[in-house]
C-alpha positions in Angstrom: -13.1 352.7 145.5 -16.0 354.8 145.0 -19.3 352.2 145.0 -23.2 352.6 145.9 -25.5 350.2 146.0 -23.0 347.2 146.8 -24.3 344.2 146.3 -22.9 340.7 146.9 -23.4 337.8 144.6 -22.3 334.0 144.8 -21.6 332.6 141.7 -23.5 329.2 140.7 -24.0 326.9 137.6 -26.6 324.1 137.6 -25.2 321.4 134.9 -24.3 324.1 132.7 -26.6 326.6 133.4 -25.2 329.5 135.3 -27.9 331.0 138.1 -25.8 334.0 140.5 -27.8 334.2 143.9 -27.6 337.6 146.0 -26.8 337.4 149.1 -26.3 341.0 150.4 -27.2 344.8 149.7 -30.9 344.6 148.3 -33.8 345.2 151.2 -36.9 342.7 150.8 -39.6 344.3 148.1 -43.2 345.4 149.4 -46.0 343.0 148.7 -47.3 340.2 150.9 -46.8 337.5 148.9 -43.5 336.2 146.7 -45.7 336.9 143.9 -46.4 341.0 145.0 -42.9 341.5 145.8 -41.4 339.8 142.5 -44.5 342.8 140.5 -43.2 345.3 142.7 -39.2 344.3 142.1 -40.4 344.4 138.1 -42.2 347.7 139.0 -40.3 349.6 141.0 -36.7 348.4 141.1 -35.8 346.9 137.6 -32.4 349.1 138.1 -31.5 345.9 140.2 -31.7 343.0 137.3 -30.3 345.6 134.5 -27.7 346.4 136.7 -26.9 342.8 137.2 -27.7 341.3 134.1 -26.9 343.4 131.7 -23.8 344.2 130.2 -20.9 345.7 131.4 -21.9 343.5 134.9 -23.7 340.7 133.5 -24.3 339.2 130.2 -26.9 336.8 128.4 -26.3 334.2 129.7 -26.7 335.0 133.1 -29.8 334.4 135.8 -30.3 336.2 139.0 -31.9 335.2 141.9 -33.1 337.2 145.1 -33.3 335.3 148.6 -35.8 336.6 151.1 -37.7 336.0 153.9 -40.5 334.1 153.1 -44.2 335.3 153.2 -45.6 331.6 153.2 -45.3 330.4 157.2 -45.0 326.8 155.7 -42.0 328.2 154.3 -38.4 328.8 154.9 -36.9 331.0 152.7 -38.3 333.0 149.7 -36.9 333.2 145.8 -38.0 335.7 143.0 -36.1 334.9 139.9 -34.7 337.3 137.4 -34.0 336.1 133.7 -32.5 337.8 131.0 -36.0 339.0 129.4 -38.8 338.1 132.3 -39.0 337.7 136.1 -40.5 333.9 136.1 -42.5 331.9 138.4 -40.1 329.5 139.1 -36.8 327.7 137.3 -35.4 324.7 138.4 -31.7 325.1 137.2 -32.4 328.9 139.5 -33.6 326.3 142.1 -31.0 324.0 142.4 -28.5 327.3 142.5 -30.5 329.0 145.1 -30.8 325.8 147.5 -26.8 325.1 146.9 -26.1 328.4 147.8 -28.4 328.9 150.6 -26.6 325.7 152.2 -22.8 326.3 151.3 -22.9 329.7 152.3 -24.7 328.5 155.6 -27.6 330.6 155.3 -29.2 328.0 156.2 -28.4 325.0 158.1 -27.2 322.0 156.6 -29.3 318.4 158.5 -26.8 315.5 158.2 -27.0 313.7 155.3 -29.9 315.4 154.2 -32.0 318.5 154.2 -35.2 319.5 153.9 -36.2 323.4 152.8 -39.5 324.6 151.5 -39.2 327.2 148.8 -41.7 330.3 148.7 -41.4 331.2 144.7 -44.0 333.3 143.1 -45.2 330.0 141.3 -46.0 328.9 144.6 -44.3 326.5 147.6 -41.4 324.3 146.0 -40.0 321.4 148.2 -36.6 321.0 148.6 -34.9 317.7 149.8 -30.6 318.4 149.5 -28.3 315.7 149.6 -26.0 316.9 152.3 -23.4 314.0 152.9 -20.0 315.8 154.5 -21.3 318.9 154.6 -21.7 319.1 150.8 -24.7 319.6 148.2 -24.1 316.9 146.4 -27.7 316.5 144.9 -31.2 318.8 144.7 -34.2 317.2 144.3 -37.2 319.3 144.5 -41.0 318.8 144.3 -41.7 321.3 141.4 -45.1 323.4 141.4 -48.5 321.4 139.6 -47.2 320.9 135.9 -50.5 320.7 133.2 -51.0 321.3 129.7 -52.8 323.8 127.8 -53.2 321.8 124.7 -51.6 319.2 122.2 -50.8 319.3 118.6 -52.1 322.6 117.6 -51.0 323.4 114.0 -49.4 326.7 114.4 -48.7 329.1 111.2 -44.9 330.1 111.6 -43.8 332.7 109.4 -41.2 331.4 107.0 -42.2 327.8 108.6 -45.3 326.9 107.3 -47.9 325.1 109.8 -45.7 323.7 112.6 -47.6 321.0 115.6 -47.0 322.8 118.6 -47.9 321.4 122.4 -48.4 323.7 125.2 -47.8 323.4 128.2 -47.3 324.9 131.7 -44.0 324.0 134.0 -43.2 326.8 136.9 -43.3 328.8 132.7 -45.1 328.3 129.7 -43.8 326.4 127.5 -44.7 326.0 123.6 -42.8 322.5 122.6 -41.9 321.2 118.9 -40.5 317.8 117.5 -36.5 319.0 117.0 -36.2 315.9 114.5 -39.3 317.6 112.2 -37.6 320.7 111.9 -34.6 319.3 111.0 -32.4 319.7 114.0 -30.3 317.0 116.1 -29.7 319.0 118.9 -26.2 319.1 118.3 -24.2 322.6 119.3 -23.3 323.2 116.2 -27.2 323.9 115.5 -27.7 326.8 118.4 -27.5 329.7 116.7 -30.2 328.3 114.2 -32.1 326.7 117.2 -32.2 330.4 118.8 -33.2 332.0 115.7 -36.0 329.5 114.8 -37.3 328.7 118.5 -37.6 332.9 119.2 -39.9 333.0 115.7 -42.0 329.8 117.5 -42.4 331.7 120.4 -43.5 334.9 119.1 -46.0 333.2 116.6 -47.4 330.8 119.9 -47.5 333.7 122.1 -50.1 335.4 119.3 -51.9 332.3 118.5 -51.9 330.0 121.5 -54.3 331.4 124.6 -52.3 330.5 127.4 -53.8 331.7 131.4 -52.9 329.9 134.1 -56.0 328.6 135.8 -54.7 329.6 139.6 -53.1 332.5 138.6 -53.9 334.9 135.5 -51.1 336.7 135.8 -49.4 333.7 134.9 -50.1 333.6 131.2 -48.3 334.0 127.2 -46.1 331.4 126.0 -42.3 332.6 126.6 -40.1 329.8 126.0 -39.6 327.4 122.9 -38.6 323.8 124.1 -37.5 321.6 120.7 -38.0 318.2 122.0 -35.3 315.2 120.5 -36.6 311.5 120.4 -37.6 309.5 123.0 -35.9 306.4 123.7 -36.9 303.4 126.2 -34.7 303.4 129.4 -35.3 301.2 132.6 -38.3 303.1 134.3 -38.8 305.7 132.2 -37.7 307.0 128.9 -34.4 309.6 127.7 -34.3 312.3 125.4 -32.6 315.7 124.5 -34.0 318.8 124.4 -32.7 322.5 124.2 -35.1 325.5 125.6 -34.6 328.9 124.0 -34.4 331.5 126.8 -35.4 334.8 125.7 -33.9 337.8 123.9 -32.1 335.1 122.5 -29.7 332.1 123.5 -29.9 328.1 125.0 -30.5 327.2 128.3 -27.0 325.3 128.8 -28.8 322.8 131.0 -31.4 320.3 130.7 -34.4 322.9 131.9 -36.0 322.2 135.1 -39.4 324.1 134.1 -38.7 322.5 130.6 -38.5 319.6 131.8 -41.3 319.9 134.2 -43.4 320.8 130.9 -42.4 317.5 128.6 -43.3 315.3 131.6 -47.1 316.7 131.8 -47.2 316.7 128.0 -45.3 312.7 128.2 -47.8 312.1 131.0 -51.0 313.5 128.7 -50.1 311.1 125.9 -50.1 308.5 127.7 -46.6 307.8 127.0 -45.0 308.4 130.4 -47.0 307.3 133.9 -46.6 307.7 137.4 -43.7 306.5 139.1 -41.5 306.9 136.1 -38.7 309.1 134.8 -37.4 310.8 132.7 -34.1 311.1 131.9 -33.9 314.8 130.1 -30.3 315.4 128.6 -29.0 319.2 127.6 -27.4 320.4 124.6 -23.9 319.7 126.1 -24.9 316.2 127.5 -25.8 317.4 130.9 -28.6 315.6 132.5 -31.7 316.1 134.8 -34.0 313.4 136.4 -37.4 314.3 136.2 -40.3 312.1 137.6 -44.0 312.3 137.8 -44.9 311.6 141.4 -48.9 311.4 140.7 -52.3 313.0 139.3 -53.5 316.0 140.8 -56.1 319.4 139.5 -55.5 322.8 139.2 -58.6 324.9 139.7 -60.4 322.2 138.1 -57.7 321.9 135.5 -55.6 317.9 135.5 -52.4 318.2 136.0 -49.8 316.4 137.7 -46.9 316.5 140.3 -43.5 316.0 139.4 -39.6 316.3 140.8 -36.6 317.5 139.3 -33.1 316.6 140.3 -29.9 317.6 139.7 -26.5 319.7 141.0 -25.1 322.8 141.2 -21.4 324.1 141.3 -20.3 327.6 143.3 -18.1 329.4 140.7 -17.2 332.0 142.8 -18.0 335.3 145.3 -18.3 338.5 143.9 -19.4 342.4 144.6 -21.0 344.7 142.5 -21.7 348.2 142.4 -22.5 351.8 140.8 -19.6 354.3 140.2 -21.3 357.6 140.2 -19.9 358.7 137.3 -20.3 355.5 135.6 -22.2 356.6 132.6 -23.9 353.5 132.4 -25.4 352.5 135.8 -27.9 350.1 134.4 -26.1 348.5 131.9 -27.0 348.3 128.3 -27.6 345.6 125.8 -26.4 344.8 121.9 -28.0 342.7 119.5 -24.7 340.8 119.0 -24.8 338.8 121.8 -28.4 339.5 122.9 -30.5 339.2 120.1 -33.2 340.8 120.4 
């Protein structure tokens, strides 16, 4: 076997979602914050996430994440996050993959029954508290970055849709959410191809008509995910609901979202229809669940907002190594609209 640039992966899937961690073979990226060193990964070394996410290695439905040292000294371990289309902020199913396999792998120690790790993303510090009982992640609940929204109800012209209410909304990503049951969808699988189809055309149009800057950060900005929201129903201390978040070039987030989810509570929280202290019980196209809750008020640069936690689990699926064959004529990987859509 003839391989360079061997790198090692642990398999994971949060409630669906798969997120692969690296573990070995890539060197930390310049930069002196998360934030640098996810530009200058993007910049300088995007051989790394078409090599791993693309096909013949990877696929669409795939995430990888990088673990680092952190840069943060509050911190104990770093994250930059690699999706299919964008390198993100921060994720919450990439989260709760990164934590689990930062534990189970013993990268980093496990405390008893339960640990605490702090999370240097480029969306900023991320608080992890792991249930750890026998030595097992059995739970992650984490203290997601300041969740706000950008606005509510704007009527946004949708080609082939018409005018469609759109809110906006910022959760670790931007978000721009829609009423599922107005356009006609119950959030059933059989509905995913349509739901990708419609929720990219959403995006694109939101992206174009919706000014979107995080207030902290402007190199946070542009809508890049469509959430279709499903009814809300009353639940002890909170409310339930489905949703399904459209993941660009093209396909469903299998779990409940974390940023997604992150992003309904601020909007829930703005309408007054969801306060603090209460949850939120936020269900996945394949009945998989997250419990988010809004922990209180807070302002970012001058812009309300609130803090919020996500919980949920992750699996390992497996260990794996990847590499380049120097003759492979496809180092990088390649991508078809048949599975990737765009």
């Amino acid at each position: 076997m003839n391989l360079q640039n061997l790198i090692t992966v642990v398999g994971a899937h949060a409630e669906g979602e798969s997120g692969r961690v690296i573990t070995g073979g890539v060197l930390p990226p310049p930069g002196k914050t998360i934030f640098e060193k996810m530009q200058s990964l993007e910049r300088e070394s995007d051989w790394l996430r078409q090599m791993l996410l693309f096909d013949p290695r990877g696929g669409a439905i795939h995430c990888m994440n990088l673990l680092l040292p952190p840069c943060d000294p509050r911190a104990d371990i770093g994250l930059i996050i690699m999706e299919s289309d964008y390198y993100v902020p921060m994720s919450g199913s990439n989260m709760i993959c990164a934590a689990t396999v930062a534990l189970e792998t013993g990268m980093l120690p496990m405390q008893g029954d339960e640990t605490k790790i702090v999370f240097d993303t480029p969306g900023g510090l991320v608080s992890v508290l792991a249930d750890t009982r026998g030595g097992k992640c059995r739970r992650i609940t984490f203290e997601n970055v300041p969740c706000f929204v950008f606005a509510l109800g704007v009527p946004l012209e949708v080609p082939g849709l018409g005018t469609v209410a759109v809110d906006a909304a910022y959760g670790g990503m931007i978000y721009a959410l829609v009423d599922a049951q107005k356009l006609g969808f119950s959030l059933d699988p059989s509905e995913a191809r349509d739901l990708v189809s419609m929720g990219e055309t959403i995006k694109r149009a939101a992206a174009e008509q919706i000014a979107c800057v995080h207030p902290r950060n402007p190199e946070i900005h542009t809508i890049n995910q469509t959430l279709f929201a499903g009814p809300l129903e009353n639940i002890e201390g909170g409310l339930t609901s489905k949703n399904a978040v459209i993941v660009s070039p093209g396909r469903i987030d299998r779990s409940p979202c974390g940023t997604g989810t992150s992003a309904r509570l601020a909007v829930l929280h703005a309408k007054g229809l969801l306060q603090t202290g209460e949850k939120l019980d936020h269900v996945s196209i394949i009945n998989t669940h997250f419990a988010g809750r809004i922990l209180g008020a807070t302002s970012i640069a001058g812009t309300p907002g609130i803090n919020v936690s996500i919980s949920g689990r992750a699996w390992l699926t497996g260990i794996s190594q990847y590499g380049i064959d120097p003759e492979d004529p496809l180092p990088h990987g390649h991508r078809l609209a048949d599975t990737w859509f765009g």
